[in-house]
N, C-alpha and C positions, 0 to 999 in steps of 0.2 A: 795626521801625518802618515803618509806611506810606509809599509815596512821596508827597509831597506836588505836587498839580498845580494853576501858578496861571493861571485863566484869565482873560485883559479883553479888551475891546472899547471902539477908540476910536471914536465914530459921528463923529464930524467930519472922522479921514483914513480912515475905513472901513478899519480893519485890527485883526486880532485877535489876539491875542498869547496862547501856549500854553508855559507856562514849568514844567519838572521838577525846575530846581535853580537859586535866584536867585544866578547868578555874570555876569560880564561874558561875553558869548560872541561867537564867530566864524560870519558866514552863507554860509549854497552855494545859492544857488537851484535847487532842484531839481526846479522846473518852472513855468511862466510863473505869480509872484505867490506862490511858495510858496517858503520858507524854510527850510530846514534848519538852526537851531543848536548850536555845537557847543562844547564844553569848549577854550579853544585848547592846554593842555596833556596832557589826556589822549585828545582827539579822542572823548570820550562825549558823546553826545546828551542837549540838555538843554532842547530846545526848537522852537518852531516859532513862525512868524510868516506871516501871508495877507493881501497886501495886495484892497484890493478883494473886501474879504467878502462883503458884501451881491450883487454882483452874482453872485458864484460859485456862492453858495450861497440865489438867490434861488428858482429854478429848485424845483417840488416834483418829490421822490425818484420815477420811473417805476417802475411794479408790473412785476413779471416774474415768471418761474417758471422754476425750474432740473429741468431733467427727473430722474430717480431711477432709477438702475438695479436690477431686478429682480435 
């Protein structure tokens, strides 16, 4: 079976929620606005939450180029 992944977004507290298994879970911030969720009994990842989405991810992706070794 496919894992199932549920994604939403609330536009009114601007936070978006990334869920892999709909169970109650425990969070670690693991870095400013970012979310770690986690299984509280087996400590398996089960999700993510961002608060202040929009601002994070308002920004458009900068073009780069990764050099290639010969």
């Amino acid at each position: 079976m496919q894992p199932r992944i549920a994604i939403s977004y609330d536009k009114e507290a601007d936070v978006m929620y990334m869920s892999f298994e709909d169970i109650a879970a425990e969070a670690q911030e693991v870095e400013e606005g970012v979310f770690a969720r986690y299984d509280p009994k087996s400590r398996k990842l089960v999700g993510f939450t961002i608060t202040n989405f929009s601002k994070k991810f308002a920004k458009q992706p900068r073009e780069g180029t990764i050099p290639s070794q010969a």
